[in-house]
N, CA, C and O atoms as a Tripos MOL2 file, in Angstrom:
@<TRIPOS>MOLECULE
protein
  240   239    60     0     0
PROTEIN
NO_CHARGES

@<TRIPOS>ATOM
      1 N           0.6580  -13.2590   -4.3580 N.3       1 UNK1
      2 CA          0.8210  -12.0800   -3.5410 C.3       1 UNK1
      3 C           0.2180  -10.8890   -4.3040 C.2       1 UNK1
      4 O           0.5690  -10.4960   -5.4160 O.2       1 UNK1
      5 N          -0.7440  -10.3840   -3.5240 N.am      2 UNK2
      6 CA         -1.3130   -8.6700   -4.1230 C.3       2 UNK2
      7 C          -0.1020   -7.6280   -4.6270 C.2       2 UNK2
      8 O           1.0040   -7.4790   -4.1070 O.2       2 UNK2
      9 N          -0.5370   -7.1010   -5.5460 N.am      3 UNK3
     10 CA          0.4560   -6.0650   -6.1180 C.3       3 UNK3
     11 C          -0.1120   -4.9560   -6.3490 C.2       3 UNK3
     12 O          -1.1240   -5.0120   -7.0480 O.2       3 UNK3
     13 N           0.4560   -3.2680   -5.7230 N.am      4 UNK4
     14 CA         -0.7060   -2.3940   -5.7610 C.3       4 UNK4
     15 C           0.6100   -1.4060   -6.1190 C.2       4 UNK4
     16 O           1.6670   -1.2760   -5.5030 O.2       4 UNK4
     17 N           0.1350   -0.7580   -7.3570 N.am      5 UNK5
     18 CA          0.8050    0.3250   -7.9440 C.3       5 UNK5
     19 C           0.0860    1.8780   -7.4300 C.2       5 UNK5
     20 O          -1.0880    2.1780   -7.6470 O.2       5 UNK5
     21 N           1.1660    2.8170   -6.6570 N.am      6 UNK6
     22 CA          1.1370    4.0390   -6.1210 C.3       6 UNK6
     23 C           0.1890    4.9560   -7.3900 C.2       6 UNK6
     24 O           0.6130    4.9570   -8.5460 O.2       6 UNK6
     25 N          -0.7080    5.4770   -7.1360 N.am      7 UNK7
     26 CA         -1.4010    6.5350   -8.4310 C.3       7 UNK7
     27 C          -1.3410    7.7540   -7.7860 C.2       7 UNK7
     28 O          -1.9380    8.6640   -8.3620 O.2       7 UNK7
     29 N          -0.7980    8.0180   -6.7720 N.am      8 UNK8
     30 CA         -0.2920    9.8600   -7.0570 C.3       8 UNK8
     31 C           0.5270    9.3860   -5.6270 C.2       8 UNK8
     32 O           0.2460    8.3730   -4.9850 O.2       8 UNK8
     33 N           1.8950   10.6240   -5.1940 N.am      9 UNK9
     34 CA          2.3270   10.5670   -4.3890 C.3       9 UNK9
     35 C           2.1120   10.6770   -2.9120 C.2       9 UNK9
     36 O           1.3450   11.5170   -2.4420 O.2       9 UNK9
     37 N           2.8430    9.7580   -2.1190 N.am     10 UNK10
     38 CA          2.3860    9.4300   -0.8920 C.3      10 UNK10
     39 C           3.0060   10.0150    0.4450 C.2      10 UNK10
     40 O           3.8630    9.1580    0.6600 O.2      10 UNK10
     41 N           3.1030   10.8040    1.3370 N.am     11 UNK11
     42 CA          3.7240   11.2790    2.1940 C.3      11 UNK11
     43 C           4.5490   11.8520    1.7780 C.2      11 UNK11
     44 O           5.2090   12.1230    2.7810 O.2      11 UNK11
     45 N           5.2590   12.4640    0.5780 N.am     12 UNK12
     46 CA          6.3830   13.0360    0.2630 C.3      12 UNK12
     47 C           7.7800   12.0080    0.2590 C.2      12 UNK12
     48 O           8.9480   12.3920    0.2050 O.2      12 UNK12
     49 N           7.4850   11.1570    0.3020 N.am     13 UNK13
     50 CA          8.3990   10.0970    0.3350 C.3      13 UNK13
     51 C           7.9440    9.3240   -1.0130 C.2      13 UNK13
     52 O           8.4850    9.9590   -1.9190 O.2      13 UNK13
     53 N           7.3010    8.3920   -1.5060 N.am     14 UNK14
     54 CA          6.8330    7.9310   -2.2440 C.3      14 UNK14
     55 C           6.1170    8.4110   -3.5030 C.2      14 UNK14
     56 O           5.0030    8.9340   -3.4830 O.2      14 UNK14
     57 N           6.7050    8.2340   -4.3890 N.am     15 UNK15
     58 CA          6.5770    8.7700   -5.7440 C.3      15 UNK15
     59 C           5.5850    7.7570   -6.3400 C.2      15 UNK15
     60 O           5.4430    6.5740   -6.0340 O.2      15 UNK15
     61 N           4.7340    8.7040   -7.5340 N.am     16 UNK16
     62 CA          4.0140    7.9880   -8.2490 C.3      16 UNK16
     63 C           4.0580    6.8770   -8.8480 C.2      16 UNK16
     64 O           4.1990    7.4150   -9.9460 O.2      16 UNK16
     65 N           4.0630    5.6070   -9.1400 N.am     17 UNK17
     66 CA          4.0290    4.8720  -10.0900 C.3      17 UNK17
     67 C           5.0870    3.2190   -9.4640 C.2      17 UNK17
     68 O           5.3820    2.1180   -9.9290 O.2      17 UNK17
     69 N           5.2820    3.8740   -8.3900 N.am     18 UNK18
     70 CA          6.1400    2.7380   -7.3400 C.3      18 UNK18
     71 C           5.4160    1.8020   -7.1630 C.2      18 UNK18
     72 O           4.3490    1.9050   -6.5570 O.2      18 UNK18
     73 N           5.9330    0.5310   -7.7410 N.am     19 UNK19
     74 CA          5.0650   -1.1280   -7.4250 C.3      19 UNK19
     75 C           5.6090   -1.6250   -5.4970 C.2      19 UNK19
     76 O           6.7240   -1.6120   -4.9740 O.2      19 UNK19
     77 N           4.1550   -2.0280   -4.8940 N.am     20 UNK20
     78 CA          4.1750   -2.7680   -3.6800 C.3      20 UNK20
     79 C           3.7370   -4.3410   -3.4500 C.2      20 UNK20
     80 O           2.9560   -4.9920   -4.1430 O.2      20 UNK20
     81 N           4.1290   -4.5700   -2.8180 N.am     21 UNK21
     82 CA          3.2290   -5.6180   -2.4580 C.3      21 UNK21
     83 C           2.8860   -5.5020   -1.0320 C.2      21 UNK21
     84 O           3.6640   -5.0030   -0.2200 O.2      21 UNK21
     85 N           1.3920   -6.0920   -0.6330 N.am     22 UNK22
     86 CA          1.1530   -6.3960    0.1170 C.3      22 UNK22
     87 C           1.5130   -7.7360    1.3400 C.2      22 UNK22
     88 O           0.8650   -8.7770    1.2370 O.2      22 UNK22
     89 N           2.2330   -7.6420    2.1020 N.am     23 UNK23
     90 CA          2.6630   -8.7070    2.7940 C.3      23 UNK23
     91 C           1.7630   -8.7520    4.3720 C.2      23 UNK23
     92 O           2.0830   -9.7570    5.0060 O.2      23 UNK23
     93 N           0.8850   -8.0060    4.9870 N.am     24 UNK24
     94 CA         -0.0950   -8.4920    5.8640 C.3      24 UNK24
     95 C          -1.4620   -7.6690    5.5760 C.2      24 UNK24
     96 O          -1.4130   -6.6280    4.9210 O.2      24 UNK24
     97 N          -2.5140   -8.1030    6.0190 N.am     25 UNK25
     98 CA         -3.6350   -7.2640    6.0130 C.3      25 UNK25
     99 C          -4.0290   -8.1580    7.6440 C.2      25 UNK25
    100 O          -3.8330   -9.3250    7.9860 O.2      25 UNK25
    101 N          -4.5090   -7.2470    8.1980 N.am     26 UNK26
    102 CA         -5.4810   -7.3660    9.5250 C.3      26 UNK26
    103 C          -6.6030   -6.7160    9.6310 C.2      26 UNK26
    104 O          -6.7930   -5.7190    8.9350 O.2      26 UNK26
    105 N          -7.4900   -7.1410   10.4700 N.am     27 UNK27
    106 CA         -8.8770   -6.6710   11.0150 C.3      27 UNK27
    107 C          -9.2420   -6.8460   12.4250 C.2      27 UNK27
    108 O          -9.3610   -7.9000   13.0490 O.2      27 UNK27
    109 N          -9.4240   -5.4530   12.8830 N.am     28 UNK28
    110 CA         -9.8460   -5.4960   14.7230 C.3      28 UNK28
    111 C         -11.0650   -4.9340   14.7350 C.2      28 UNK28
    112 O         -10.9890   -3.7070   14.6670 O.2      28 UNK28
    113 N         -12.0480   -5.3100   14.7900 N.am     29 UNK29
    114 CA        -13.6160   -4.6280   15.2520 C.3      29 UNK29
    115 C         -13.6330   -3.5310   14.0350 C.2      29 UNK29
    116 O         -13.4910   -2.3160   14.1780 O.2      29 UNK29
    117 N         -13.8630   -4.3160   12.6680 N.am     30 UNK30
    118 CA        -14.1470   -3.4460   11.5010 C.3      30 UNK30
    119 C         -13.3160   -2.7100   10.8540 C.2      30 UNK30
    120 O         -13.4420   -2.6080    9.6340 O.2      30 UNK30
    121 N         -12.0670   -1.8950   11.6860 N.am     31 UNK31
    122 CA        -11.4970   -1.2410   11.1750 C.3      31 UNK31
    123 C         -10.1220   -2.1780   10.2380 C.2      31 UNK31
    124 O          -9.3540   -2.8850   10.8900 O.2      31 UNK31
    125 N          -9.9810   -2.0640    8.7810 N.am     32 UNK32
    126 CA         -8.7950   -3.2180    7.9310 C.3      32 UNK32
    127 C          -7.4220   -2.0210    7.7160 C.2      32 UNK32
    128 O          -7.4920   -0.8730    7.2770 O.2      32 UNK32
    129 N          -6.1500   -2.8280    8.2290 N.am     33 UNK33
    130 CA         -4.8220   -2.4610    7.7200 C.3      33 UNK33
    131 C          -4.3810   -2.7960    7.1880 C.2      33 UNK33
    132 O          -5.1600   -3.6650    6.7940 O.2      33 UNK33
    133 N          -3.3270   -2.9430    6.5120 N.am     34 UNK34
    134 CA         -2.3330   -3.3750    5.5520 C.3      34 UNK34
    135 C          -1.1840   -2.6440    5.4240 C.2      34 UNK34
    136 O          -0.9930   -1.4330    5.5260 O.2      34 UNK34
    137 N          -0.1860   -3.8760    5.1010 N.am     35 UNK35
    138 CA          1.6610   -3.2530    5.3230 C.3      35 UNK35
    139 C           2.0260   -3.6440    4.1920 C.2      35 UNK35
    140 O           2.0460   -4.8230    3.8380 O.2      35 UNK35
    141 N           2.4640   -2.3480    3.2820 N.am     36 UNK36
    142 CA          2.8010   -2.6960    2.1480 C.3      36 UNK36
    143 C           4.5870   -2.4100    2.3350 C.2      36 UNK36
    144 O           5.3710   -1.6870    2.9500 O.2      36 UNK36
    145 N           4.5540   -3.7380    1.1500 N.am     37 UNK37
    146 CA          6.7060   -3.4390    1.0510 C.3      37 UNK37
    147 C           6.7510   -2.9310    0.1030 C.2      37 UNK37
    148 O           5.7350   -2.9210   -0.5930 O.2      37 UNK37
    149 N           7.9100   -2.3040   -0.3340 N.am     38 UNK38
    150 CA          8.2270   -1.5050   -1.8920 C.3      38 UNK38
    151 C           8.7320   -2.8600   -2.3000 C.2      38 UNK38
    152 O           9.1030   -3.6600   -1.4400 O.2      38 UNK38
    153 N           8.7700   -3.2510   -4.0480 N.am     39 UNK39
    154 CA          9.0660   -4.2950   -4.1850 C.3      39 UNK39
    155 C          10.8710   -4.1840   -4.3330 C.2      39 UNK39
    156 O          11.4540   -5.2090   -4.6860 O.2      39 UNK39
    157 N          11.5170   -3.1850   -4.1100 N.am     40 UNK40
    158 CA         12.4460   -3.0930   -4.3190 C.3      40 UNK40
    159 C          13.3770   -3.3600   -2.4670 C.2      40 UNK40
    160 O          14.5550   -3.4980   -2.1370 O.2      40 UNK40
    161 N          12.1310   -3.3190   -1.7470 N.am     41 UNK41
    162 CA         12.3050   -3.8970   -0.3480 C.3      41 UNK41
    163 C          13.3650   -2.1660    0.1130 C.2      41 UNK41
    164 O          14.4890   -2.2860    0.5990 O.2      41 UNK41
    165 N          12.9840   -1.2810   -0.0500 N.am     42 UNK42
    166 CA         13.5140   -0.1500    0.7020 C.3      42 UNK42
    167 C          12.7870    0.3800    1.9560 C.2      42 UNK42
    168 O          13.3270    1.1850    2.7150 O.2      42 UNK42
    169 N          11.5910   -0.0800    2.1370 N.am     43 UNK43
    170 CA         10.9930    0.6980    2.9130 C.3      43 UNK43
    171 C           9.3320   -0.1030    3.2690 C.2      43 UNK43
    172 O           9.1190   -1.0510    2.5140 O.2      43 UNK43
    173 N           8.7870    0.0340    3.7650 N.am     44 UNK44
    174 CA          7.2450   -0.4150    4.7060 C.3      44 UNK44
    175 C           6.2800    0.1470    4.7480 C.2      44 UNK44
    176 O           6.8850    1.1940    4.5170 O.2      44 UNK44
    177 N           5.5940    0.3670    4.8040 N.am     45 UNK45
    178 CA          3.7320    1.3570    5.0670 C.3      45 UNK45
    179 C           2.8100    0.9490    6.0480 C.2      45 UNK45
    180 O           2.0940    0.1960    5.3880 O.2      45 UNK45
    181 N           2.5220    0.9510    6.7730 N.am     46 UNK46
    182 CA          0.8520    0.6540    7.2100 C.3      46 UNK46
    183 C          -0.1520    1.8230    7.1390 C.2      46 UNK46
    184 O          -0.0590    2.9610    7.6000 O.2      46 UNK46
    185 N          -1.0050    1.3110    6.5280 N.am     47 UNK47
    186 CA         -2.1530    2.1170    5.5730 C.3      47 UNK47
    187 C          -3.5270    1.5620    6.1170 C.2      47 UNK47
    188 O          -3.7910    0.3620    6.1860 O.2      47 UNK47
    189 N          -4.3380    2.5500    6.4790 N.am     48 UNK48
    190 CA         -5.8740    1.8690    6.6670 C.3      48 UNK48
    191 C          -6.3820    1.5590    5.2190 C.2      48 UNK48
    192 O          -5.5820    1.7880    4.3130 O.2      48 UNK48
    193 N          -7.8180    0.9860    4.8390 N.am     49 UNK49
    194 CA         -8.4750    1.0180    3.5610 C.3      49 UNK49
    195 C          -8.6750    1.6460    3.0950 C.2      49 UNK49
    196 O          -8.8390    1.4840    1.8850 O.2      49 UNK49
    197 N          -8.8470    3.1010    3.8090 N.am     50 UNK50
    198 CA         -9.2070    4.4800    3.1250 C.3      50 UNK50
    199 C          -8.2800    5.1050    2.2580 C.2      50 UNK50
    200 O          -8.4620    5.8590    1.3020 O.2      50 UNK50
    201 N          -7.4850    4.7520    2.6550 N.am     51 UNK51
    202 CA         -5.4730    5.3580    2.2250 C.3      51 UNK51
    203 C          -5.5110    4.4590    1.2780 C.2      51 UNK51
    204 O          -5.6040    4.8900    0.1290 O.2      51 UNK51
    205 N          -5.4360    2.5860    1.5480 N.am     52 UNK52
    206 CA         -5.3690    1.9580    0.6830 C.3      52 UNK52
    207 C          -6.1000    2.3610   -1.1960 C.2      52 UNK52
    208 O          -5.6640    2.1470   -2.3270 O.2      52 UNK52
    209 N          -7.2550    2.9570   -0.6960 N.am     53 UNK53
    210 CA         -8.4930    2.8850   -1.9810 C.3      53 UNK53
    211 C          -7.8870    4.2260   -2.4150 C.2      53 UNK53
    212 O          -7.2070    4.1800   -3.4400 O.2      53 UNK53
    213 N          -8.0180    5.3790   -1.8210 N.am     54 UNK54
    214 CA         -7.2480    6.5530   -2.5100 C.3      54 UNK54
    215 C          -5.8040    6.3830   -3.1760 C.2      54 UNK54
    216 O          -5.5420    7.0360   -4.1860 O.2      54 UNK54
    217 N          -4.9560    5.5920   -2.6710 N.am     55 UNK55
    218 CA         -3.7600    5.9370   -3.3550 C.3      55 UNK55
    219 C          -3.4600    5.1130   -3.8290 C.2      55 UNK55
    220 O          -2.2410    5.0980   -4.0010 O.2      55 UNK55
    221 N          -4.2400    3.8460   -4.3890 N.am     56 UNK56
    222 CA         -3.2580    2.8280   -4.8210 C.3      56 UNK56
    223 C          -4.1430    2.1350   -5.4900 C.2      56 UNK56
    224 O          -5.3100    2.0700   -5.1040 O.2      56 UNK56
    225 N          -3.6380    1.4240   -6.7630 N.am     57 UNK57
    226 CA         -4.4680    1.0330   -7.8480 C.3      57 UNK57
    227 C          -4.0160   -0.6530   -7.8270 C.2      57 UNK57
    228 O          -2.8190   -0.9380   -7.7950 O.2      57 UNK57
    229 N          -4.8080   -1.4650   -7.8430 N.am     58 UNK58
    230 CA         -4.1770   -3.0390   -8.0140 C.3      58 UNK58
    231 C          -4.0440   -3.3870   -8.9660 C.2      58 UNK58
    232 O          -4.8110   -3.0330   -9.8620 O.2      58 UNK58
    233 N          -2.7290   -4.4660   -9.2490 N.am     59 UNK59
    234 CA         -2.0230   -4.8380  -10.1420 C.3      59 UNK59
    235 C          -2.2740   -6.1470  -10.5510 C.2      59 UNK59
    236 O          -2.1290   -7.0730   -9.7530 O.2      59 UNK59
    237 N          -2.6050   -6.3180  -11.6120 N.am     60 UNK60
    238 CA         -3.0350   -8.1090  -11.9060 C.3      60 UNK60
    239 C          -2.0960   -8.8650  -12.9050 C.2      60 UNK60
    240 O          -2.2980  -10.0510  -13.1640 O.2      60 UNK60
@<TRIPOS>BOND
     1     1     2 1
     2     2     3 1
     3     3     4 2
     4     3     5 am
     5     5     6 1
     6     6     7 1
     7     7     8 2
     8     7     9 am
     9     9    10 1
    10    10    11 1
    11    11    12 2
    12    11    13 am
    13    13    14 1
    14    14    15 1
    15    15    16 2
    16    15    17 am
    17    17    18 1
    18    18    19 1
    19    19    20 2
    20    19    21 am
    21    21    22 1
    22    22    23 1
    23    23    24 2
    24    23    25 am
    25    25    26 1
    26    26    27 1
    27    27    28 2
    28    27    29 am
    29    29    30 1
    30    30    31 1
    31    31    32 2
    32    31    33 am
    33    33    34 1
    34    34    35 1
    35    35    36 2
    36    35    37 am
    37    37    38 1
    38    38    39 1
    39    39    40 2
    40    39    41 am
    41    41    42 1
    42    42    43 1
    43    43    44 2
    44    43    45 am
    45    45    46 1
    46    46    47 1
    47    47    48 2
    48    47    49 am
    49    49    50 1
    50    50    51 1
    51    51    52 2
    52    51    53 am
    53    53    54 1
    54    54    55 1
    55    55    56 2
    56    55    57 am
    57    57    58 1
    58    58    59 1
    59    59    60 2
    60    59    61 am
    61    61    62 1
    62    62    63 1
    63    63    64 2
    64    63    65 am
    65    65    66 1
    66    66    67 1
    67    67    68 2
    68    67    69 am
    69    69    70 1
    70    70    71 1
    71    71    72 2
    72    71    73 am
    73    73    74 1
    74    74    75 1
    75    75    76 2
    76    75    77 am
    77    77    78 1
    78    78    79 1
    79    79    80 2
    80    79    81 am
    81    81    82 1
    82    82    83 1
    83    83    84 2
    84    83    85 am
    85    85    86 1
    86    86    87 1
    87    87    88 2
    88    87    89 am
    89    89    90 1
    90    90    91 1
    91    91    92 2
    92    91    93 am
    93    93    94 1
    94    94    95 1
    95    95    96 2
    96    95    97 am
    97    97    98 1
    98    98    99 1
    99    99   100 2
   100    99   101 am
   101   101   102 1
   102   102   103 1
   103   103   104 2
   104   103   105 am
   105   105   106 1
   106   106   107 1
   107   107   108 2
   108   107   109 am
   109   109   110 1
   110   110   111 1
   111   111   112 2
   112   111   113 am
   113   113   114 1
   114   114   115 1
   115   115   116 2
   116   115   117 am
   117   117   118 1
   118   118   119 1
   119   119   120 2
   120   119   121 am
   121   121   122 1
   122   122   123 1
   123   123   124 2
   124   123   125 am
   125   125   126 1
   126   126   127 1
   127   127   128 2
   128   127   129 am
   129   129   130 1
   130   130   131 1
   131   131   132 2
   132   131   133 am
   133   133   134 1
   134   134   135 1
   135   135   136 2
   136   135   137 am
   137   137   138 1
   138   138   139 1
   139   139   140 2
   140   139   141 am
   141   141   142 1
   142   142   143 1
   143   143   144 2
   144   143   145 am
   145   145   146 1
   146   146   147 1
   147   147   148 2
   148   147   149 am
   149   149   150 1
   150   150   151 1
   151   151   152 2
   152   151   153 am
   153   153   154 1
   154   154   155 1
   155   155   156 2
   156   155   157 am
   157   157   158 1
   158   158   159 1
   159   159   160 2
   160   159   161 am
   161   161   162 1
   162   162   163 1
   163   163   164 2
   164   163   165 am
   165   165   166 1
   166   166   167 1
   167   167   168 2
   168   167   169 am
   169   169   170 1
   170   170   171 1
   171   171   172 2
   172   171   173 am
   173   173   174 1
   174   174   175 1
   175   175   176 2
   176   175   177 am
   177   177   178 1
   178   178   179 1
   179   179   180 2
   180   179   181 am
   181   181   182 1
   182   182   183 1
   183   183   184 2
   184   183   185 am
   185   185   186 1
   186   186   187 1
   187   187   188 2
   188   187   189 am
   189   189   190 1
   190   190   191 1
   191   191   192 2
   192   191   193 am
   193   193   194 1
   194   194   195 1
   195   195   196 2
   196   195   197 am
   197   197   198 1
   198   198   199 1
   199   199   200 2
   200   199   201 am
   201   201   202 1
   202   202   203 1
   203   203   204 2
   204   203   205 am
   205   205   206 1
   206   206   207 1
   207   207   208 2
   208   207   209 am
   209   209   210 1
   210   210   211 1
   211   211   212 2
   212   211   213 am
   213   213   214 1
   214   214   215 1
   215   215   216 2
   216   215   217 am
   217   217   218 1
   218   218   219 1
   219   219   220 2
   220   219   221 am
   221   221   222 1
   222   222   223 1
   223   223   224 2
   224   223   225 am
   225   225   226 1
   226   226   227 1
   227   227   228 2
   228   227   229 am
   229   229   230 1
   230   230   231 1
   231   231   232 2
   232   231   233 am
   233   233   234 1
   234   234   235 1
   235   235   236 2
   236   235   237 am
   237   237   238 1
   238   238   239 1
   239   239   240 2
@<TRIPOS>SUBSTRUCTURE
     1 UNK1         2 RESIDUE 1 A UNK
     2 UNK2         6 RESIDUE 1 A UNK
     3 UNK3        10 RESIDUE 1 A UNK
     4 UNK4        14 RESIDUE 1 A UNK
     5 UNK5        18 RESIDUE 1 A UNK
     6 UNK6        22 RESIDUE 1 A UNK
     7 UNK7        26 RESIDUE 1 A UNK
     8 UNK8        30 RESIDUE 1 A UNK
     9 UNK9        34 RESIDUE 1 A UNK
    10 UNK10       38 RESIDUE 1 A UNK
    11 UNK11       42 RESIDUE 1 A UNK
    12 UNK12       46 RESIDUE 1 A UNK
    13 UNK13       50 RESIDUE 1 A UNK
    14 UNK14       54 RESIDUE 1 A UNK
    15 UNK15       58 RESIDUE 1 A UNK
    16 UNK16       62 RESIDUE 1 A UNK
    17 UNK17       66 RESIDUE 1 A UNK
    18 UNK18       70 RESIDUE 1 A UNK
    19 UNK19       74 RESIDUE 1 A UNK
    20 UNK20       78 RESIDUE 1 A UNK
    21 UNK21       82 RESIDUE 1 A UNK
    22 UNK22       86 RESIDUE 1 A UNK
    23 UNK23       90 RESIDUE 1 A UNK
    24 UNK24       94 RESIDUE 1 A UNK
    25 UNK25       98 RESIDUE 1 A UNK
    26 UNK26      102 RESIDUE 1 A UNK
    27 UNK27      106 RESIDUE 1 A UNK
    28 UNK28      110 RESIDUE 1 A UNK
    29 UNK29      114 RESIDUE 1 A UNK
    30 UNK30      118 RESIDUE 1 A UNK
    31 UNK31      122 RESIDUE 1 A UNK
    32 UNK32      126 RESIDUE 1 A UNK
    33 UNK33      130 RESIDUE 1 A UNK
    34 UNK34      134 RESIDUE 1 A UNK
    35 UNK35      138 RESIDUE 1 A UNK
    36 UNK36      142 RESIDUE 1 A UNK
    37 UNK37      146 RESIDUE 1 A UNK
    38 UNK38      150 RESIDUE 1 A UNK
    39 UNK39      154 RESIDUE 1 A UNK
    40 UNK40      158 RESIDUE 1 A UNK
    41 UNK41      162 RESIDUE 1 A UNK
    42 UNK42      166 RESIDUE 1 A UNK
    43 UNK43      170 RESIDUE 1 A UNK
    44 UNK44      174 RESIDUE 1 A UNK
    45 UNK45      178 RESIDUE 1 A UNK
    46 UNK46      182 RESIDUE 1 A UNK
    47 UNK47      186 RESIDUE 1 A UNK
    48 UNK48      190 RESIDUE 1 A UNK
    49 UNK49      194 RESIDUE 1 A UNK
    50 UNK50      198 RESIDUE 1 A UNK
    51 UNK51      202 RESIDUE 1 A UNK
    52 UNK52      206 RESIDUE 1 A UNK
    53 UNK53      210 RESIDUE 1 A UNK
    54 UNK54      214 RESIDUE 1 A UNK
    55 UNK55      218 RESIDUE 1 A UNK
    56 UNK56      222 RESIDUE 1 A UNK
    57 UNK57      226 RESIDUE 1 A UNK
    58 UNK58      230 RESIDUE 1 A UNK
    59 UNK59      234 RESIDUE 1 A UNK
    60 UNK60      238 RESIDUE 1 A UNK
């Protein structure tokens, strides 16, 4: 499972440095989403790629 660590804060809700995982990614006519969980399972996201690449750094 993908793991993507927050690199600056997100909606005012989400603080820097918060580990996710990714649990779906989809694609409709080019445009890619993804629903990230907090790994602490408090809360959900859906994020386009653009959001994805700005705010979030992957975890290996």
């Amino acid at each position: 499972m993908k793991r993507y660590k927050l690199i600056k804060d997100f909606r005012y809700i989400y603080k820097r440095g918060m580990i996710f995982y990714v649990i779906a990614e989809s694609e409709f006519i080019g445009v890619k989403e993804f629903v990230l969980q907090t790994i602490n399972l408090d809360g959900k996201i859906i994020l386009s790629e653009k959001e994805l690449k700005d705010y979030f750094r992957q975890l290996y």
